[in-house]
C-alpha positions in Angstrom: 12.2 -2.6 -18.0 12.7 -5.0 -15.3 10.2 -8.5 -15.7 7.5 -9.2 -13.3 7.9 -11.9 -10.6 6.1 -15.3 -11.1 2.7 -15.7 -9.9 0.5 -17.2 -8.1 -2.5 -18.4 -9.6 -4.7 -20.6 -7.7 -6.8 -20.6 -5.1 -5.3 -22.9 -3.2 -2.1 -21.1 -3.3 -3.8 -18.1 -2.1 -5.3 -19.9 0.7 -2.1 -21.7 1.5 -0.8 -18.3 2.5 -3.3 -16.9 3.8 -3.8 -19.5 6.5 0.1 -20.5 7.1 1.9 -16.9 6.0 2.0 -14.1 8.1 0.2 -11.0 7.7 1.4 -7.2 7.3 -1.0 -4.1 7.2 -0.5 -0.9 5.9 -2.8 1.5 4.5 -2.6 0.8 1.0 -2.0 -2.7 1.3 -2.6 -6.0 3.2 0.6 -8.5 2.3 0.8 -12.0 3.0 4.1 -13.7 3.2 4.8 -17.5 3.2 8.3 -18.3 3.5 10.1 -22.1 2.8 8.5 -22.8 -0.5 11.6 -24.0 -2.3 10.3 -22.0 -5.9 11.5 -19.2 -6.8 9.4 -15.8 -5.3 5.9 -16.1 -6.6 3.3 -13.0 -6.2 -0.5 -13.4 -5.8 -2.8 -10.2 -6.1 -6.6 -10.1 -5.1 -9.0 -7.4 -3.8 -12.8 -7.7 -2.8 -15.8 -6.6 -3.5 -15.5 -4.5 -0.4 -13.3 -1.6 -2.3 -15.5 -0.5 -5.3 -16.9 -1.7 -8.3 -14.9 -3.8 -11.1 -13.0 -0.7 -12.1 -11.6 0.2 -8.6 -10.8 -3.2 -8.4 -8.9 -4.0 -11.7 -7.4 -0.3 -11.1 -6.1 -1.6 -7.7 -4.4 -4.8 -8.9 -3.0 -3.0 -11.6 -1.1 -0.6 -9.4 -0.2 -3.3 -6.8 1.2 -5.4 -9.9 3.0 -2.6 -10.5 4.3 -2.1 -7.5 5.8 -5.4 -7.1 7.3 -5.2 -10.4 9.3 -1.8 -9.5 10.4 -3.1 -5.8 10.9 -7.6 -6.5 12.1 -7.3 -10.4 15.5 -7.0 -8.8 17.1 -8.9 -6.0 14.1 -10.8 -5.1 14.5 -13.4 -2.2 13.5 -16.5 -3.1 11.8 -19.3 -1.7 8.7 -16.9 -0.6 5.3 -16.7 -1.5 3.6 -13.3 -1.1 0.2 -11.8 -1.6 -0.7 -8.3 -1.6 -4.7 -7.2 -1.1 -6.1 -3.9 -2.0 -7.7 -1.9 0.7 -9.5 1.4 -0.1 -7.4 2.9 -0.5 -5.1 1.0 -2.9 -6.4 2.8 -6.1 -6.3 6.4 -5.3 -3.3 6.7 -3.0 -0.1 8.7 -4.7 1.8 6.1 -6.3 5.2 6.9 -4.6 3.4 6.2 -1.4 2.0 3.1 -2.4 5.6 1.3 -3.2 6.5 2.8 0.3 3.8 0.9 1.8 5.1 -2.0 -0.3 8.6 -1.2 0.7 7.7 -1.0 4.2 5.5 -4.1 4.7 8.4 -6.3 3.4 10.7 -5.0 5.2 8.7 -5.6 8.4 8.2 -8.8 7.0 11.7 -9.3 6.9 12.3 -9.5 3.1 15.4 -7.5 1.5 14.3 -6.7 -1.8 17.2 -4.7 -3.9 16.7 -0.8 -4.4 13.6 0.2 -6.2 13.6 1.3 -9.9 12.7 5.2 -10.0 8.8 5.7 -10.1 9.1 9.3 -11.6 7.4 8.1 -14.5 4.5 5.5 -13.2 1.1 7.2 -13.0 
């Protein structure tokens, strides 16, 4: 099982790439990328009040977490700071579709992530 990618944890960070990074939408997911940090690749999750109730939320993050973990565990650039926001649509969209949105916003981002671990078995 491959090991999740650092995180970021404060605000500050957050707002650091939110206001200097630049921005990718797709429909499951907003992502946020900040590139010359000189850490290793860090990954920030958040989702508002906007989508649901606490349960929609935490259900979001935890199928964006797990996202990241399949597609950054291996080959992760580094020196990058990303963020990924739910949308609505985050915690009902088919899973394989979601780490294509993933897979496509980083790639349109410019990021080269190595090949993605089979998600046969993720709900």
């Amino acid at each position: 099982m491959p090991a999740r990618p650092p995180r970021l944890k404060q605000r500050r960070e957050f707002q650091r790439v939110s206001s200097r990074g630049t921005r990718v939408a797709r429909p499951g997911l907003v992502l946020q990328v900040l590139a010359g940090t000189e850490a290793p690749l860090r990954v920030g999750f958040t989702t508002t009040k906007k989508i649901g109730n606490a349960v929609t939320r935490n259900r979001a993050r935890r199928r964006l977490r797990e996202a990241a973990r399949l597609l950054l565990a291996e080959g992760a650039p580094e020196g990058y700071d990303l963020v990924l926001i739910g949308r609505d649509a985050t915690a009902t969209r088919d899973f394989r579709t979601l780490v294509g949105d993933l897979r496509g916003a980083l790639k349109q981002a410019g990021l080269r992530v190595g090949s993605p671990r089979p998600v046969d078995a993720v709900p």
